[in-house]
PLY file of the C-alpha trace (Angstrom):
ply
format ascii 1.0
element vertex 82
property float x
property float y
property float z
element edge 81
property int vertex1
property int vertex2
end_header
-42.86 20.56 45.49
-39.48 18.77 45.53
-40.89 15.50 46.65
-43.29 15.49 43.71
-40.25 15.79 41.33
-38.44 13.63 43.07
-41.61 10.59 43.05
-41.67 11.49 39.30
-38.14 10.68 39.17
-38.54 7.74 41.00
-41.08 6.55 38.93
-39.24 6.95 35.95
-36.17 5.10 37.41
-38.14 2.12 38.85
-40.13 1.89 35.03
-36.22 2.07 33.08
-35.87 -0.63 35.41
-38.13 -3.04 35.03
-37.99 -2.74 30.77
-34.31 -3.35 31.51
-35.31 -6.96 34.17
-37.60 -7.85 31.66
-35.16 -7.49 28.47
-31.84 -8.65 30.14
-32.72 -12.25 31.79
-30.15 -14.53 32.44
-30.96 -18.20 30.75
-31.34 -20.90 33.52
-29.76 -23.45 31.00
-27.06 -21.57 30.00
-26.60 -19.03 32.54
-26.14 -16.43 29.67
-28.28 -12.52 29.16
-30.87 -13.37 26.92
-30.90 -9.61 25.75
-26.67 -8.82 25.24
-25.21 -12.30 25.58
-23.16 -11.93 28.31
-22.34 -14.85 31.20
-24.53 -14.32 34.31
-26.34 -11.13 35.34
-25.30 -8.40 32.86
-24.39 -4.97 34.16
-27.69 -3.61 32.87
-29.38 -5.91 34.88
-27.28 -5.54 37.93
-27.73 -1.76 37.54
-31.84 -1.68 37.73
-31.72 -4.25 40.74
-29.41 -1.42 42.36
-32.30 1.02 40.96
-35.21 -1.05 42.46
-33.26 -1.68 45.79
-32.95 2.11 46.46
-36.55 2.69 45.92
-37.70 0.16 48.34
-39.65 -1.33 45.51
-39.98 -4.68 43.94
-39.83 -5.63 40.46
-42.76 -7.39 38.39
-41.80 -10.79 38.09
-42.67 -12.71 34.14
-43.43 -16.59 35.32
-41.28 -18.46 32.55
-39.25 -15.70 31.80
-35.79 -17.42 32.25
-37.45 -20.73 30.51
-37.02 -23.55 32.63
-38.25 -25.99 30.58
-35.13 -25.85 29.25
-33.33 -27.58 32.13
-35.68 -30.00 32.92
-38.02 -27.97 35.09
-41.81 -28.70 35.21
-44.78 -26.46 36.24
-45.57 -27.10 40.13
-48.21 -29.17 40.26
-48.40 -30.71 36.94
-47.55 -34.21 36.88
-47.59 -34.55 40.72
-50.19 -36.73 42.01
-51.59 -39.20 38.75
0 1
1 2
2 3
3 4
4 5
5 6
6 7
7 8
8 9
9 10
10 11
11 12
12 13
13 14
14 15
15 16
16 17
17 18
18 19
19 20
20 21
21 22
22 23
23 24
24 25
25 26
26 27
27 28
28 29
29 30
30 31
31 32
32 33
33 34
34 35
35 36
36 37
37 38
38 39
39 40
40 41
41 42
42 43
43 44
44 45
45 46
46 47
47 48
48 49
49 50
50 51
51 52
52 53
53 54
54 55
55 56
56 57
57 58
58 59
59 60
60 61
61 62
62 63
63 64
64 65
65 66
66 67
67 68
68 69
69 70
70 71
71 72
72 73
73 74
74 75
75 76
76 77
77 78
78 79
79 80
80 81
């Protein structure tokens, strides 16, 4: 029975997590949190990569999240071969 409390725990952790990655994302123009405004990867964010590294589990990744249209960056592929 342990184990089962401790995958529900898990779970839980891993889910904070990845509302916390998908919240705090640090702006590749500005290198600033989106979420709390501060320079680089916030704490937050620092602490659920800790979270997801001890589970042995890998976040969900949001394609665009960090906009990189804002820098310049274009969609692979688009554009390539006219």
């Amino acid at each position: 029975m342990t184990t089962r409390y401790h995958a529900v725990a898990v779970e839980e952790q891993v889910a904070w997590a990845q509302r916390v990655l998908d919240t705090h994302i640090t702006s590749s123009a500005t290198g600033w949190c989106l979420q709390c405004g501060s320079f680089g990867p916030c704490r937050q964010r620092e602490t659920a990569a800790v979270v997801f590294s001890r589970a042995l589990w890998l976040p969900r990744r949001t394609p665009g999240a960090t906009r990189p249209e804002s820098v310049g960056a274009r969609t692979a592929g688009v554009g390539l071969w006219r």
